[in-house]
N, C-alpha and C positions, 0 to 999 in steps of 0.2 A: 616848564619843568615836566620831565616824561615821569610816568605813573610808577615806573616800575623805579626811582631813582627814592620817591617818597616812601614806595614800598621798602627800600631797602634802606630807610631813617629810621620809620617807625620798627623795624626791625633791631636796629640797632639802637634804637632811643630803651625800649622792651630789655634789650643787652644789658645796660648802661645801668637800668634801675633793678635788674635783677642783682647785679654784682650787691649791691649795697638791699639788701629783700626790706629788711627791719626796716632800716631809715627810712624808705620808702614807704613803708605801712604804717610808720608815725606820722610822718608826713602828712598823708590820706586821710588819717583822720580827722583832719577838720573839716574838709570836703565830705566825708562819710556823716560827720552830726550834721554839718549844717544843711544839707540836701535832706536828709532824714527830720530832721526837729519844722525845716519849711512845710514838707509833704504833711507831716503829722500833726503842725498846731493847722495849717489849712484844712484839714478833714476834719478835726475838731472843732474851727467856728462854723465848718457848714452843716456839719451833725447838730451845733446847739441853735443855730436858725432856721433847721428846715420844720422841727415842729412848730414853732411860732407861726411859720410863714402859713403851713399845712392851716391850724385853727383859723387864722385869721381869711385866708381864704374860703373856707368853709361857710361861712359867714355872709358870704357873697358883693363879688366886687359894685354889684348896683346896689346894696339893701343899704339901711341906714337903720340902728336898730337901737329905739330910745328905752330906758329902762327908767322905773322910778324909784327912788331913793330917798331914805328918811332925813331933813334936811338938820344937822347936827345943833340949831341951835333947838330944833324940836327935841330933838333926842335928847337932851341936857337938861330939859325942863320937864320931860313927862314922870311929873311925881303925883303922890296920891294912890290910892288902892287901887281904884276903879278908872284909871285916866282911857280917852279915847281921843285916839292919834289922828287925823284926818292929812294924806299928802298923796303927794304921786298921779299919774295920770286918769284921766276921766273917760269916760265912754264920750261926750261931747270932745272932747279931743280929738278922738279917733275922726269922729263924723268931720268936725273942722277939715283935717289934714286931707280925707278923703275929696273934701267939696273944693277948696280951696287951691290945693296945691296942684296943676293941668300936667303936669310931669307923671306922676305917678300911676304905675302899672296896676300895681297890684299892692294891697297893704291889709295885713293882721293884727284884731287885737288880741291881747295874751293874757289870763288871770294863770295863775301859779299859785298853789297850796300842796304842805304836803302831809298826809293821811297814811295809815295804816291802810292794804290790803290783806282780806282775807280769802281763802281759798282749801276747802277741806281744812285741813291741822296746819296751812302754811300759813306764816303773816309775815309781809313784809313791809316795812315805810317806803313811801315811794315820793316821787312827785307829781301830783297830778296837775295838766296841764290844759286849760280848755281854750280852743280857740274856734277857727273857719277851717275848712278844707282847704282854703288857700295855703294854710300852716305847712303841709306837706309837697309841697310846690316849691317855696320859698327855703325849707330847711328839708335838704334832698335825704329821702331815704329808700333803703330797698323795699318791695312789700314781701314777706317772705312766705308769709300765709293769708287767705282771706283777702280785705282790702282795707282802707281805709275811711272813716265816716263822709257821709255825704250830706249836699244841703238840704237834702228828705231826709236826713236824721235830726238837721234842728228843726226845720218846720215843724217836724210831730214830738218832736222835743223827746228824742227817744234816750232811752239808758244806754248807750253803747258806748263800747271801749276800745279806745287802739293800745295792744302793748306793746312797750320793746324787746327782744329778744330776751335779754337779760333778765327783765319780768316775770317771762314764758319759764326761762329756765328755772329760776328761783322758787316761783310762786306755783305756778302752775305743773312745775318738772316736766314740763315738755311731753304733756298725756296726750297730746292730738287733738286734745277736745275742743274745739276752736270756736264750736256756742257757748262756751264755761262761762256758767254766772259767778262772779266775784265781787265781792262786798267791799268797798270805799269809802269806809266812814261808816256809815250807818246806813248806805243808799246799795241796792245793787244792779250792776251792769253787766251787760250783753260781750264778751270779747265779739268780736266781729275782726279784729287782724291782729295779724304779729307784724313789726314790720321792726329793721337793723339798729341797733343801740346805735346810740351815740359817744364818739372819743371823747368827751368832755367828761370830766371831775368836778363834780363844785368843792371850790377851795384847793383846786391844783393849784394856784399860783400861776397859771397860764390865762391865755386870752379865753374869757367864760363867753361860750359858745350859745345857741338857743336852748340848745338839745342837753340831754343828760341820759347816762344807760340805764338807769331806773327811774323813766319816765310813762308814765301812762296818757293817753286822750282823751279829750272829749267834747263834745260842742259846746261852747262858751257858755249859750244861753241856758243848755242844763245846769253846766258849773252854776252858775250863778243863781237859778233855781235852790240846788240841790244843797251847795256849799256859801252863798249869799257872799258879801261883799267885807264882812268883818270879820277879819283871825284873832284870835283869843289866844295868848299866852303866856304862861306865869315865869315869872324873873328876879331872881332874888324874893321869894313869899308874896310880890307884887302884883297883880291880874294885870294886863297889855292890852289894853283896846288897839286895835289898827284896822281902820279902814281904806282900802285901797281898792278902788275900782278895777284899774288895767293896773299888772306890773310891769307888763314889755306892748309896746308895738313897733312891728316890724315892715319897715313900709321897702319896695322896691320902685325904685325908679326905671326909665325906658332905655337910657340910654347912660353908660357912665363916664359922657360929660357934661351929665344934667345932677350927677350927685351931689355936691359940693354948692351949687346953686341953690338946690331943694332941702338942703340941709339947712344951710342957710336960714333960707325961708320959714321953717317948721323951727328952727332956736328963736325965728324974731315973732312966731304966733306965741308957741309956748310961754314968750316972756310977759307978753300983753295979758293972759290970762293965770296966769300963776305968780301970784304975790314972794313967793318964796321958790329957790333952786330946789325943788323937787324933784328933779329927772335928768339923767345922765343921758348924754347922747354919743354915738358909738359908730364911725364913720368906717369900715374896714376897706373903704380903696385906700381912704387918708393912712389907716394902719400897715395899710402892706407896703405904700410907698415909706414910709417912716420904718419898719423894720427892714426893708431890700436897702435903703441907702444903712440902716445902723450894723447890716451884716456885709455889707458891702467896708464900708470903714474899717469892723473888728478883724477882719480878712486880712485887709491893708496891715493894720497896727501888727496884727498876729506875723504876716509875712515879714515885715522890720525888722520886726525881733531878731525871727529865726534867720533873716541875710545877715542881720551881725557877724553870725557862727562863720555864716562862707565869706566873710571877709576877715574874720581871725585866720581862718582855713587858708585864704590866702594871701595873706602876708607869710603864714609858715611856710608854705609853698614859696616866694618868694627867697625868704632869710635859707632855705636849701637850698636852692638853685644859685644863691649867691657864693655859699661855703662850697658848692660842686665845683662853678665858675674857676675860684682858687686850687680846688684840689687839680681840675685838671686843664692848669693854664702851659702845660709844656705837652701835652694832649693837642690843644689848640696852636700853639704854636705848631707842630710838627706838621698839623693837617695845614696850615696857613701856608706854611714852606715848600710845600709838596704840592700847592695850587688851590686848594682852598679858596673859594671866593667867601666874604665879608655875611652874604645872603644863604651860603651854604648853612654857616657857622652859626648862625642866627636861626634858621628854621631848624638844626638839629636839636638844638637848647630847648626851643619852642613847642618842639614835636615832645621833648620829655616832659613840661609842663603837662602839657594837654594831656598825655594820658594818666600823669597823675590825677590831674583832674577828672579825668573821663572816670579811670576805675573808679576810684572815689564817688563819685557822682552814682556810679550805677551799684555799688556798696550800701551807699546812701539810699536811692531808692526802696530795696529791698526792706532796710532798717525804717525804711518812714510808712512801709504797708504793714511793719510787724505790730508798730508800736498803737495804730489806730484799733488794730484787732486787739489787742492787749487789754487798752481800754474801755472797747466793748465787752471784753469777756469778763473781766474783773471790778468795774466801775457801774459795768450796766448803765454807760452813754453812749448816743445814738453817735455817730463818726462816719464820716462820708469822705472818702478818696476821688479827687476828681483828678479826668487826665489832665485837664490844664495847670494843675498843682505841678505835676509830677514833669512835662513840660518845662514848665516853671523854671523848677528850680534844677533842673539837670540841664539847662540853655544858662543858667546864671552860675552855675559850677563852672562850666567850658570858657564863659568870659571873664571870670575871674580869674582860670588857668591863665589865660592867654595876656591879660594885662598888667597878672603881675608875673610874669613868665618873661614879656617882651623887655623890660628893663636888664636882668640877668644876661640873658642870649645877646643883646644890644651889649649890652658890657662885656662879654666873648669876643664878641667880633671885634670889638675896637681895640683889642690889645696888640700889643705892638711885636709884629713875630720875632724880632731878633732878641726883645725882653722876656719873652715867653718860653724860648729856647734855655735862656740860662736860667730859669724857675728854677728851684729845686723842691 
């Protein structure tokens, strides 16, 4: 079939649906939602997976990052004034894991307390955090000023402090003064760097990361010096003893398909030496493949949904093309008689599917890039437009023209011209 003969279909198929504008523009509109509603819940499951994905990667896909946790049937019995909690990971732990396990790269222990800083007339609660210089290697940050502590600050067991930005700005207001002594409790330290907050929240409801934007440093063995091994805190008029040596450690593996192995190993020591589940452990390659397959699925379901719409869109498309079929059966007749081949009559029917479905489709499109901006701008949710979305569902508009298109146009052609002639 020569080019210039299709040209001159889709020219008159364009004819055909002009005559009737309306009917055609109700038509479309199912192809318009359903193209638009695909594009738009698509950007929507992959705007609500990309910051899961974002933390959990953060996290890093070799680390494995165990935390300790007060185990609930302590928590239910710690009664009395003065009670003192003993749970959670041990400094013998850490040594264990370290000597033990041949896999492992590199690994940090973590104490976590949080304290009032002071600075001139500012005071803020923070969390302070002591570990190794490892710390900074394992949970990546910029350095923005200054540097980081080093292992000649714990040998000589120095006062020094790393903040976060957020710290800086808070407490400090960002005066430049980057040897600023600031008071931590009742001890004071050396800033020595600034270095990049952390996106993590505690108590977002997200995956709780190492890092937090109101965190401050410092060498474990100070921490432990300075601020010792027991947190004190009052609870309903009650006094809290908790003693907890390490509350995280974060060990890194060499390779990540040594993770899961190693992990392993470090649940079946921890079990041997701790009588009670006191520690949570936190695999983030295991979490990312478990979140890529659960946004990979919500995708799927989400996409379902919205092909409903283009398969309402065409059936209507269809039950048209059936009522046109009728209207213009002495139409076809006349072309059948005058030499019309079967094939003619078939792709002209075809050709006006398809571009209701084309326009539609590309109506669509536009409607399914408004509605993601919509609820970015109004909802203040994260909404990601991919082209394979848009792809998608403008390839699944076109064959839905065309299959429920072919039934109509096949029922044209097979009409009989001398009954077709006497239509009225």
């Amino acid at each position: 079939m020569q080019l210039t003969e299709i040209i001159r279909n889709v020219r008159l198929g364009i004819k055909d649906l002009m005559i009737h504008g309306l009917r055609s523009l109700l038509t479309m509109l199912g192809m318009v939602f359903g193209v638009g509603s695909v594009v738009a819940m698509l950007s929507v499951g992959e705007g609500a997976g990309k910051e899961a994905l974002e933390q959990i990667q953060k996290l890093g896909s070799n680390n494995i990052i165990i935390d300790s946790v007060k185990p609930v049937e302590q928590a239910s019995s710690s009664k009395g004034r003065f009670a003192l909690d003993l749970y959670g990971l041990r400094y013998k732990d850490f040594e264990r894991m370290v000597q033990a396990i041949a896999d492992i790269k590199s690994a940090v222990p973590v104490k976590i307390t949080r304290e009032k800083a002071y600075y001139a007339d500012n005071v803020l609660e923070v969390r302070v955090v002591g570990s190794t210089p490892d710390w900074f290697q394992l949970v990546d940050h910029n350095v923005l000023s200054g540097r980081v502590f080093q292992a000649s600050d714990m040998s000589n067991r120095a006062n020094v402090v790393v903040v976060t930005e957020n710290v800086a700005r808070k407490l400090l207001t960002f005066s430049g003064e980057q040897r600023s002594n600031i008071r931590i409790g009742s001890n004071f330290f050396e800033v020595v760097g600034i270095i990049s907050s952390g996106d993590a929240k505690d108590g977002d409801g997200g995956v709780q990361t190492p890092d937090s934007p109101l965190d401050v440093y410092i060498p474990i063995n100070v921490m432990r010096e300075r601020f010792g091994d027991i947190a004190v805190r009052k609870v309903s008029g009650a006094t809290i003893r908790e003693k907890v040596e390490l509350q995280q450690v974060i060990v890194q593996v060499n390779a990540k398909e040594q993770v899961e192995s190693s992990a392993l190993a470090i649940e079946t020591m921890l079990a041997n030496f701790h009588d009670k589940k006191d520690y949570t452990m936190r695999v983030p390659l295991a979490l990312l493949r478990q979140a890529e397959a659960t946004k990979r699925t919500f995708n799927i379901v989400l996409g379902s949904i919205a092909g409903i719409s283009l398969l309402v869109g065409g059936i209507g498309i269809m039950n048209i093309m059936l009522a046109t079929v009728t209207e213009r059966t002495r139409e076809i007749g006349i072309r059948r008689a005058i030499g019309a081949r079967r094939g003619q009559i078939i792709l002209q029917f075809l050709i006006e599917t398809v571009l209701l479905s084309m326009f539609g489709g590309i109506i669509g499109i536009f409607l399914g890039l408004l509605i993601p901006f919509l609820i970015t701008y109004f909802a203040d949710l994260e909404t990601i437009v991919t082209w394979y979305s848009i792809v998608f569902s403008f390839g699944i508009s076109l064959t839905v023209g065309v299959i429920f298109g072919l039934y109509p146009a096949v029922r044209a052609a097979n009409l009989n011209p001398i009954e077709a002639l006497r239509h009225e």
